[in-house]
C-alpha positions in Angstrom: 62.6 5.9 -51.2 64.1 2.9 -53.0 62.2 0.3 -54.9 63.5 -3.1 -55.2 60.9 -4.5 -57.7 59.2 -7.6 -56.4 61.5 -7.8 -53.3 61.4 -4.2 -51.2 60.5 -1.1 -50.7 61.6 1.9 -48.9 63.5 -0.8 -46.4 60.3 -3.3 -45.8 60.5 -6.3 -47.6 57.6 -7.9 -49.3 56.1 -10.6 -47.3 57.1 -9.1 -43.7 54.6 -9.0 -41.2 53.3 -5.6 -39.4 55.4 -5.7 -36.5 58.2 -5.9 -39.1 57.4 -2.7 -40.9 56.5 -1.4 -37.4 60.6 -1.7 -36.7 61.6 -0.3 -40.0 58.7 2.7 -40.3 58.3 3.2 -36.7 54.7 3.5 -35.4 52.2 4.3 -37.8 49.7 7.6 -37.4 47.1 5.5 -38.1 45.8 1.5 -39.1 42.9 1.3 -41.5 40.9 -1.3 -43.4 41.2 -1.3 -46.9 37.6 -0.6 -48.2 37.0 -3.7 -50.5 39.6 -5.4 -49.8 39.5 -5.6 -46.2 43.0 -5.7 -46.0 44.9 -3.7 -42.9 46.6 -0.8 -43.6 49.4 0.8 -42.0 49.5 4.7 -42.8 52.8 7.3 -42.3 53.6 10.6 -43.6 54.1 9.7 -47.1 53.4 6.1 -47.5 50.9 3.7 -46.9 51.6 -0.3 -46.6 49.1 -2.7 -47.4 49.2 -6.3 -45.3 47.6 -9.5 -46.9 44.4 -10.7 -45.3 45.4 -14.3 -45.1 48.3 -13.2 -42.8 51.0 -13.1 -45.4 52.6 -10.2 -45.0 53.5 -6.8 -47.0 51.8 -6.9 -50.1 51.6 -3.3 -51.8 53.2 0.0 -50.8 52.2 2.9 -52.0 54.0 6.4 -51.7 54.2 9.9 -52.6 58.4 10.4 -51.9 60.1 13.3 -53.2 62.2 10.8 -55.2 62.5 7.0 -56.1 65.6 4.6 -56.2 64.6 2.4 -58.7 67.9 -0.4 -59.0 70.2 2.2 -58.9 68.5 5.1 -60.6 67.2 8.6 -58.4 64.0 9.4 -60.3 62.6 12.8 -59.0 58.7 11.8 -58.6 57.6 13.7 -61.5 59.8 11.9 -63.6 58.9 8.5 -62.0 56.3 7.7 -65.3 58.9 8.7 -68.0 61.7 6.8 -66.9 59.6 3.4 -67.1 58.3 4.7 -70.3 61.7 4.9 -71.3 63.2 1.8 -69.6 59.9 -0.6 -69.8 58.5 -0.6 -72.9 55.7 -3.0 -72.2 54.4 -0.4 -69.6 50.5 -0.4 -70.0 48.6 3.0 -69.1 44.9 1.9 -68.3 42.4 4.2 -66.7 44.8 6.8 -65.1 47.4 4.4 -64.5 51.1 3.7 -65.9 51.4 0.1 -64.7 55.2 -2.1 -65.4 55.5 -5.5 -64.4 58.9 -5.2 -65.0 59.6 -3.0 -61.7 56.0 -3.8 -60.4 55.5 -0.4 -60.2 52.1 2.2 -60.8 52.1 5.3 -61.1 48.8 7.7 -60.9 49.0 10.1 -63.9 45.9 11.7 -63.4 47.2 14.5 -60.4 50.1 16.0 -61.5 50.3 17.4 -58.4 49.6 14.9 -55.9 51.2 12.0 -57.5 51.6 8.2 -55.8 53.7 5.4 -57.0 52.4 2.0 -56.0 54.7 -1.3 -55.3 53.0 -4.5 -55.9 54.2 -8.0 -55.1 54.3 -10.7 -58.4 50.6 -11.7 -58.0 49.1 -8.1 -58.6 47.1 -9.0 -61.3 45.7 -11.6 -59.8 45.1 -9.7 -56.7 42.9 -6.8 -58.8 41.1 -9.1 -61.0 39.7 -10.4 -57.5 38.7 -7.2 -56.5 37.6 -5.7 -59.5 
C-alpha cells in the first residue's frame, strides 16, 4: 500500500468523499460508526477509512498491508516502526504508539503480530485532543 504523507493513501486521496473511495476500493464489507467519534467508517480486507463528520472527506486510513510504500521506500510491515525511527527522528512513541508528523504516520507497537499503521491528515492532533 503506498503512503503519500498528508496527501494519499493506498490510491484515495485525503479529502475525497465515500463514493470516491467507493471507486478506488470497491464496495466495502461493511460501513460503521466510529464509537466516539461518530465518524463513518468504511471497512475492507485490510484497511479501514475514516470519513469526517462535517462532510469533508477522507480523513484517516488505517491498515494492516503486508508492506508500505512510503515516497519511494517498500517497508515490509514489521519494519514499518524502524524505518521512521531511522528516517524521522522526532518520531514520538506514547502509550503503544510510534507517531511521525513528518509522514503522518502511526504505528501500533503493542501486537507484534497483528500490527496497523494509521494515515492521518495535517490536523491529527487537533482531531485527538478533541476526542481525548
Amino acid at each position: 500500500m503506498r503512503l503519500l504523507p498528508y496527501e494519499a493513501f493506498h490510491g484515495v486521496r485525503f479529502g475525497d468523499s465515500a463514493e470516491a473511495v467507493v471507486a478506488v476500493l470497491g464496495e466495502p464489507s461493511r460501513r460503521s460508526k466510529q464509537r466516539r467519534s461518530g465518524e463513518e467508517q468504511l471497512h475492507y480486507a485490510d484497511i479501514i477509512v475514516r470519513l469526517a463528520k462535517d462532510g469533508s472527506g477522507a480523513i484517516e486510513f488505517s491498515a494492516h498491508p503486508s508492506d508500505v510504500l512510503i515516497n519511494e521506500d517498500v517497508v515490509p510491515l514489521a519494519e514499518v516502526a524502524a524505518y521512521i525511527r531511522s528516517h524521522d527522528p522526532e518520531a514520538n512513541e506514547n502509550v503503544g504508539f510510534l507517531s511521525s508528523e513528518r509522514f503522518g504516520l502511526m504505528v501500533d507497537l503493542e501486537h507484534e503480530e497483528n500490527v496497523w499503521v494509521t494515515a492521518f491528515t495535517r490536523d491529527w492532533q487537533r482531531r485527538f485532543q478533541k476526542h481525548a
